[in-house]
N, CA, C and O atoms as CSV, one atom per row, in Angstrom:
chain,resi,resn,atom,element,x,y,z
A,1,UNK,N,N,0.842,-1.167,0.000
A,1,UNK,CA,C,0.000,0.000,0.000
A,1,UNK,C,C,0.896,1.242,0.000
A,1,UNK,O,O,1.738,1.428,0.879
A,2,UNK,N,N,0.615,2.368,-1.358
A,2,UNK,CA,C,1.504,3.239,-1.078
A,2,UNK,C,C,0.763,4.557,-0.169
A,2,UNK,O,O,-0.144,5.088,-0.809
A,3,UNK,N,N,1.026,5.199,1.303
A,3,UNK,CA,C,0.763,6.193,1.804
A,3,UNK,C,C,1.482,7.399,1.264
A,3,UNK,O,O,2.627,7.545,0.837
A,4,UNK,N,N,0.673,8.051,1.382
A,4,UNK,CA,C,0.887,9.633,0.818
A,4,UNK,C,C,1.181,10.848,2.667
A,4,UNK,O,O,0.096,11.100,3.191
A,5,UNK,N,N,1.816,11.154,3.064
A,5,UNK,CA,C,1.667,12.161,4.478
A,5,UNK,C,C,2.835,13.443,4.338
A,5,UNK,O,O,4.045,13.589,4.167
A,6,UNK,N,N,1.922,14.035,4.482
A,6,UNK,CA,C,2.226,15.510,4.680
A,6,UNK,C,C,3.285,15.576,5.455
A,6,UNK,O,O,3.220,14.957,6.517
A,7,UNK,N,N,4.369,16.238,5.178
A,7,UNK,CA,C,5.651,15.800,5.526
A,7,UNK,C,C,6.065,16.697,6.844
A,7,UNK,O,O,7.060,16.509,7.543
A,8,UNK,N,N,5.372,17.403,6.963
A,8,UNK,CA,C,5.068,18.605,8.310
A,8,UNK,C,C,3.955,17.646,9.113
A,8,UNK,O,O,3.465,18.413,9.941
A,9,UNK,N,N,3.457,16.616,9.232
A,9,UNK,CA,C,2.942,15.839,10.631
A,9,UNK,C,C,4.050,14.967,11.081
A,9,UNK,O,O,4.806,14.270,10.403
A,10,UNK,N,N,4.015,15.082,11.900
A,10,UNK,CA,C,5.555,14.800,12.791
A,10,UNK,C,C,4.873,13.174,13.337
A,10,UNK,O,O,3.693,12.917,13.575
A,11,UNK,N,N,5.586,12.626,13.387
A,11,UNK,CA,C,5.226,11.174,13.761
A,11,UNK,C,C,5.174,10.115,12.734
A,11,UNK,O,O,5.941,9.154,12.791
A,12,UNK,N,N,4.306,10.254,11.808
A,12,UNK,CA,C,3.313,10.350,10.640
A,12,UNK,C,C,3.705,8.431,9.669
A,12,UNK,O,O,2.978,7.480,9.381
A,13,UNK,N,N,5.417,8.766,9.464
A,13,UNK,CA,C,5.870,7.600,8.896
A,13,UNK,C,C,6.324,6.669,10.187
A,13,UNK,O,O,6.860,5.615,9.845
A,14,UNK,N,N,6.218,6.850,11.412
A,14,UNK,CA,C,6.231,5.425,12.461
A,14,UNK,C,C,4.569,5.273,12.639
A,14,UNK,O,O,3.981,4.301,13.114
A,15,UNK,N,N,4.186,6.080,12.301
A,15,UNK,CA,C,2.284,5.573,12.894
A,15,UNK,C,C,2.080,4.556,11.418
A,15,UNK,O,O,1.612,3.418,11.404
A,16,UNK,N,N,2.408,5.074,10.641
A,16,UNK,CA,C,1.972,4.559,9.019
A,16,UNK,C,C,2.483,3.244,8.456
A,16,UNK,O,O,2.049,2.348,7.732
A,17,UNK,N,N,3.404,3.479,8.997
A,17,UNK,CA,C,4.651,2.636,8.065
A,17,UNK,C,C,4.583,0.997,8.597
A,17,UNK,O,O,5.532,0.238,8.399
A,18,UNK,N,N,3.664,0.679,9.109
A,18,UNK,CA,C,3.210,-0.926,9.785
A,18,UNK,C,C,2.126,-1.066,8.588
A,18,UNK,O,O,1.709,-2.222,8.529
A,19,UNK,N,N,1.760,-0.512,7.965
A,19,UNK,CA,C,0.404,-0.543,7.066
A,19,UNK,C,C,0.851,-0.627,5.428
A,19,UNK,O,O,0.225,-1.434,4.741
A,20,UNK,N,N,1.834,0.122,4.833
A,20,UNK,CA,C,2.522,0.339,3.964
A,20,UNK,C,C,3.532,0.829,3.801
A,20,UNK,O,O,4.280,0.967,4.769
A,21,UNK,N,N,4.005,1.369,2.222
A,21,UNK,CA,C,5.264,2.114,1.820
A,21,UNK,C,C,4.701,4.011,2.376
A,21,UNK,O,O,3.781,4.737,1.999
A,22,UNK,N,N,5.409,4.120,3.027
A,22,UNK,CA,C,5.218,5.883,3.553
A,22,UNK,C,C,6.372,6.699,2.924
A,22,UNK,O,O,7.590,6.708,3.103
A,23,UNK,N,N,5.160,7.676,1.770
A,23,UNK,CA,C,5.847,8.807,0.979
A,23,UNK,C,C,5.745,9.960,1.823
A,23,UNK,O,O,4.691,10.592,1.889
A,24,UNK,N,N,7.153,10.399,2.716
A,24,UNK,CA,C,6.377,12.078,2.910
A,24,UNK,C,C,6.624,13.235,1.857
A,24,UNK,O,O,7.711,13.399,1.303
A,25,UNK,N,N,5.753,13.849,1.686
A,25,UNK,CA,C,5.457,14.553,0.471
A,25,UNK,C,C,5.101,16.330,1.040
A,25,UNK,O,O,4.801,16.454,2.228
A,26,UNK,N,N,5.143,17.318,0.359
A,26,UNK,CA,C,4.685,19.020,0.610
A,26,UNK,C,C,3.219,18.872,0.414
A,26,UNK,O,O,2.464,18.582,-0.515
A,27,UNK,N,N,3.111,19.239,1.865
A,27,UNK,CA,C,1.292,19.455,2.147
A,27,UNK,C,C,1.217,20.414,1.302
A,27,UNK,O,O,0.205,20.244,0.623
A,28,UNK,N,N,1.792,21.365,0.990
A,28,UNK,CA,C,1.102,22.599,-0.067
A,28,UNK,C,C,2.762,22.985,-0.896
A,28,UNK,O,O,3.863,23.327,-0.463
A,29,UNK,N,N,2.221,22.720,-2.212
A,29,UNK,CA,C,0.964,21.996,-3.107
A,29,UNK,C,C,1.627,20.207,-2.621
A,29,UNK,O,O,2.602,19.901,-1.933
A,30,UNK,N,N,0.796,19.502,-3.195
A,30,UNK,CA,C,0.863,18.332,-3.407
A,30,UNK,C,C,1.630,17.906,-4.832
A,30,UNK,O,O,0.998,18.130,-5.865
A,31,UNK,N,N,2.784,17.384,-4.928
A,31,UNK,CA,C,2.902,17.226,-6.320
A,31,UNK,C,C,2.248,15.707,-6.659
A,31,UNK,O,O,2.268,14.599,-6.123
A,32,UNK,N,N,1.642,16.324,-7.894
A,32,UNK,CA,C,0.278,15.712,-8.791
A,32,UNK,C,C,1.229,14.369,-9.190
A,32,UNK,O,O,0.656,13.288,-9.329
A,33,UNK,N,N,2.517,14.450,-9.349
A,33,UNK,CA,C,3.017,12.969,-9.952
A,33,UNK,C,C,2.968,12.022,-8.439
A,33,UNK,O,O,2.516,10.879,-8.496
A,34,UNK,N,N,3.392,12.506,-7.299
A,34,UNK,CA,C,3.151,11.636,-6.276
A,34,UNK,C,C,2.320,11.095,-5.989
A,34,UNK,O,O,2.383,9.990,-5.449
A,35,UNK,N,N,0.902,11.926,-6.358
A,35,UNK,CA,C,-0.434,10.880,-6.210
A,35,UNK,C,C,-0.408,9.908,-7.009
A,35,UNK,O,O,-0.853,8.939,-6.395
A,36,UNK,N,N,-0.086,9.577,-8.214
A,36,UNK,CA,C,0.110,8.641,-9.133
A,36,UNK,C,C,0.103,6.943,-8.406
A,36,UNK,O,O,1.225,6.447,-8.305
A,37,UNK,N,N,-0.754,6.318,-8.053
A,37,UNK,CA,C,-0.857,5.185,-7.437
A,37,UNK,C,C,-0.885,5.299,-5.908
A,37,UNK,O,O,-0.716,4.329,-5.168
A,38,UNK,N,N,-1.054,6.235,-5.592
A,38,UNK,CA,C,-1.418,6.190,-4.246
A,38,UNK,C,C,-2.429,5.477,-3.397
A,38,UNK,O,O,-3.555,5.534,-3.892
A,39,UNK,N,N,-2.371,4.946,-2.478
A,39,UNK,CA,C,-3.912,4.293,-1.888
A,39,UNK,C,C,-4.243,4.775,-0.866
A,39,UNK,O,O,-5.247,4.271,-0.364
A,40,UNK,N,N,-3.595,5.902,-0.132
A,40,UNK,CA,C,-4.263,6.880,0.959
A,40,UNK,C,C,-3.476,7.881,1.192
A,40,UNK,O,O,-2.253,7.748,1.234
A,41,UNK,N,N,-4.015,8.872,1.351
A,41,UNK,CA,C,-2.979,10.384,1.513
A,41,UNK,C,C,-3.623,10.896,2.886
A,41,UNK,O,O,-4.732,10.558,3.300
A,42,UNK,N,N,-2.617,11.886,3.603
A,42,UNK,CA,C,-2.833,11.705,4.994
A,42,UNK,C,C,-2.239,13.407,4.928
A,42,UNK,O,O,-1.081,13.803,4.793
A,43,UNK,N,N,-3.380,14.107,5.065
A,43,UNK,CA,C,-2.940,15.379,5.241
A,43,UNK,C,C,-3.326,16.556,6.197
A,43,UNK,O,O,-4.498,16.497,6.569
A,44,UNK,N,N,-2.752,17.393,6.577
A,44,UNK,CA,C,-3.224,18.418,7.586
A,44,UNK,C,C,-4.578,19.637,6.870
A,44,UNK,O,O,-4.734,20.186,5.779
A,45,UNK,N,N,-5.236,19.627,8.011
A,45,UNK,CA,C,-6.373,20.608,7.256
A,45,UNK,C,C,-6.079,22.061,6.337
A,45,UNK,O,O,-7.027,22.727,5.919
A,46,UNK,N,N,-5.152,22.314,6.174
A,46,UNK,CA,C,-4.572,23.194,5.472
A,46,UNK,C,C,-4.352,23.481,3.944
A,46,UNK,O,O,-4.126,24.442,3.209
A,47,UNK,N,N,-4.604,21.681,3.843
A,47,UNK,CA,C,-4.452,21.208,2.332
A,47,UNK,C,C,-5.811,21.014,1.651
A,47,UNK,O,O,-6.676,20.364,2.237
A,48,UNK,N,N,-5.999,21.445,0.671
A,48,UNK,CA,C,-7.365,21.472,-0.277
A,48,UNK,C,C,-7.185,20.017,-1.008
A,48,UNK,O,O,-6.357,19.733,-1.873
A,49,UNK,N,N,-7.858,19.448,-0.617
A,49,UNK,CA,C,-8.156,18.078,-1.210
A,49,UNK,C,C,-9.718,18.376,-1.781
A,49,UNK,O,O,-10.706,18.777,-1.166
A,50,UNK,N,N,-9.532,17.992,-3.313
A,50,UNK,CA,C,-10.643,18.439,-4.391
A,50,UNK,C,C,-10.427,17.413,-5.469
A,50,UNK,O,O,-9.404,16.795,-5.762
A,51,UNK,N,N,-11.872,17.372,-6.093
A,51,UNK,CA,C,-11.482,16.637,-7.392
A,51,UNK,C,C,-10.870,16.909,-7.841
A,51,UNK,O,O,-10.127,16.014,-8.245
A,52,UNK,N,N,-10.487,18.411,-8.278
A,52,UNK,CA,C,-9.115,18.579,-9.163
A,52,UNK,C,C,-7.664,17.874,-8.580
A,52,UNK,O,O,-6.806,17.526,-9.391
A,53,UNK,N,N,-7.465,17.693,-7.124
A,53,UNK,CA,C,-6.395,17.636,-6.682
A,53,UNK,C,C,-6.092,15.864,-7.346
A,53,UNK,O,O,-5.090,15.367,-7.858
A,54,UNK,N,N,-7.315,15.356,-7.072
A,54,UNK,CA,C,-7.501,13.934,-7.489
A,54,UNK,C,C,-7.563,13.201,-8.580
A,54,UNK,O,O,-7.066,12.103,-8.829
A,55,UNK,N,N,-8.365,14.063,-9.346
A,55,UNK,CA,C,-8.582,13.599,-10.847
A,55,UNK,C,C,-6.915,13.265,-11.413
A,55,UNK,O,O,-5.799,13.750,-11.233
A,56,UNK,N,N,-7.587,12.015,-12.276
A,56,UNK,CA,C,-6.514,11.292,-12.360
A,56,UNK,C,C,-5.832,10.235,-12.040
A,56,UNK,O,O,-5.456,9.400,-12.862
A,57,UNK,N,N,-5.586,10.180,-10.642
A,57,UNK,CA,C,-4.745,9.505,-9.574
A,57,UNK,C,C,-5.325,8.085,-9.457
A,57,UNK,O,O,-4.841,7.285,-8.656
């Protein structure tokens, strides 16, 4: 399973990383090639998660 986490939540890849592969990635923007097969993204409320952000992925 690839995780997607906002690389500013502190903890984030020891909470995750029992579950899958943990990408930390820039909560703002998101780069659009990292979503590319993703199976869950894990982000702080700060980040606009939208169809546009998604479409695609």
């Amino acid at each position: 399973m690839k995780i997607l986490v906002d690389e500013n939540m502190p903890y984030a890849d020891a909470l995750f990383q029992r579950l899958g592969d943990v990408q930390a990635v820039p909560g703002r923007p998101i780069p659009l090639d990292a979503l590319a097969g993703a199976d869950a993204l894990m982000v702080r409320s700060v980040t606009k998660v939208n169809e546009a952000l998604l479409q695609g992925t």
